[in-house]
N, C-alpha and C positions, 0 to 999 in steps of 0.2 A: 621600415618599408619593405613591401615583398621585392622578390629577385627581378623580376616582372616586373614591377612598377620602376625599378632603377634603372631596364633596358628600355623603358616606353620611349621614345624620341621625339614625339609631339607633344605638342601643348593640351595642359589639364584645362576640361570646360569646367568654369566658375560661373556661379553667377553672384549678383549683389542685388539688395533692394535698399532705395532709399524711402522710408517708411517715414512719409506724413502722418507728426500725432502731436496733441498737444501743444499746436501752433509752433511746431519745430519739426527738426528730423531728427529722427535714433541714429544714436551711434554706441556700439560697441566696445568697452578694455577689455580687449586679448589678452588670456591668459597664457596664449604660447608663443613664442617670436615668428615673425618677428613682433615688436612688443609697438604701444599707441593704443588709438583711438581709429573704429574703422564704421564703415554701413557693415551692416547684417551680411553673411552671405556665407560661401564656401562652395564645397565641390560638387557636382554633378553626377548621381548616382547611377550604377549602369540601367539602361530601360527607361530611362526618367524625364520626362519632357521637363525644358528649361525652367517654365512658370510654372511647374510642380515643386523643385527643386528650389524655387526663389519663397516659396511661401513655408515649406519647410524648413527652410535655413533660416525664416525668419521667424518663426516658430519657436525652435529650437535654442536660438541666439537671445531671443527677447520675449517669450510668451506671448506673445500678438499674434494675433488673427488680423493677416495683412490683406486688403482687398487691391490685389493689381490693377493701376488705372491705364499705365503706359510704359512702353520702351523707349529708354533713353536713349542708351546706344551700345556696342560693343567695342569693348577696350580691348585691344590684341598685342601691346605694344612689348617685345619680349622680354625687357630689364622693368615691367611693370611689377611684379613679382623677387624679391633677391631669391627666393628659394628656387623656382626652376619656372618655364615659360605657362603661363596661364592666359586662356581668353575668358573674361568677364562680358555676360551679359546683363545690363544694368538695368533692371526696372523700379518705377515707382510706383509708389502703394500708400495707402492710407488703413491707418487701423485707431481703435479709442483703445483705452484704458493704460495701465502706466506699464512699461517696457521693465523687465527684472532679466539680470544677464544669468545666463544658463547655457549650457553645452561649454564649449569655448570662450564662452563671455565672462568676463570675471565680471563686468557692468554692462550695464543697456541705461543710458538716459536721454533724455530728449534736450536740443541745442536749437539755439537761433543759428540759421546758418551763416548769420554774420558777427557769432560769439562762439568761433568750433573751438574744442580743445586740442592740447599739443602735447605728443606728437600725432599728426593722422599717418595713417598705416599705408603701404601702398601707393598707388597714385589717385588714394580717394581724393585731398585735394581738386585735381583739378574733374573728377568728375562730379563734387559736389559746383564748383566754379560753373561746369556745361549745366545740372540740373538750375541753379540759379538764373542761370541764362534764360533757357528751358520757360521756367515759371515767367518770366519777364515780358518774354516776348515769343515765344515758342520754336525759338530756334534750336536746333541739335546742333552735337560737333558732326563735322563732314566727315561721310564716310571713310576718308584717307586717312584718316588721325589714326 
């Protein structure tokens, strides 16, 4: 990491997609720690609007061409992350064809979201728990979370 990147004091913009395919959602094996099963996503490039950013990380992570339907919500919580403070902006997306992990990904496969694998990475958990919700009955988490 540059010298400059280890004096930055704020929090890195992330975003996530949970990518509808295949009558489940993709998730990703990390190939770097920390180590799991995660949504697609990563960091925020400079100049780079959010939903640029989330269809490239998903791209990138899973060879899907993701088409954004909605924002879920933004995760800012600072022990969200063990590496250092990150806000996630979470969108969902739908894409066809079959997920292949790339970049970062050592895997991309598609999951019933009530058969995830272990470990999930993150606090994807409980934003997979809000998108569940979400589908159900279209409620978001509150703002304050």
């Amino acid at each position: 990491m540059a010298d400059s990147a280890r004096e930055w004091r704020n929090p890195f913009p992330t975003v996530d997609v949970i990518i509808e395919a295949g009558g489940g959602i993709v998730l990703v094996r990390r190939k770097n720690p920390p180590p799991g099963w995660a949504l697609p996503g990563g960091f925020v490039d400079r100049g780079e609007p959010l939903w640029a950013a989330a269809k490239r990380e998903a791209k990138e992570e899973t060879g899907l061409d993701v088409e954004l339907t909605a924002l879920l919500h933004v995760y800012s919580r600072p022990d969200r992350d063990p590496r250092f403070h990150t806000i996630s902006t979470v969108f969902v997306g739908r894409a066809t064809g079959t997920p292949v992990g790339a970049d970062d990904a050592a895997e991309a496969r598609v999951f019933a979201p009530d058969a995830l694998p272990s470990p999930l990475a993150f606090d994807h958990e409980e934003i997979i728990a809000d998108y569940v919700r979400f589908r159900a009955d279209g409620t978001r988490p509150s703002p304050e979370r």
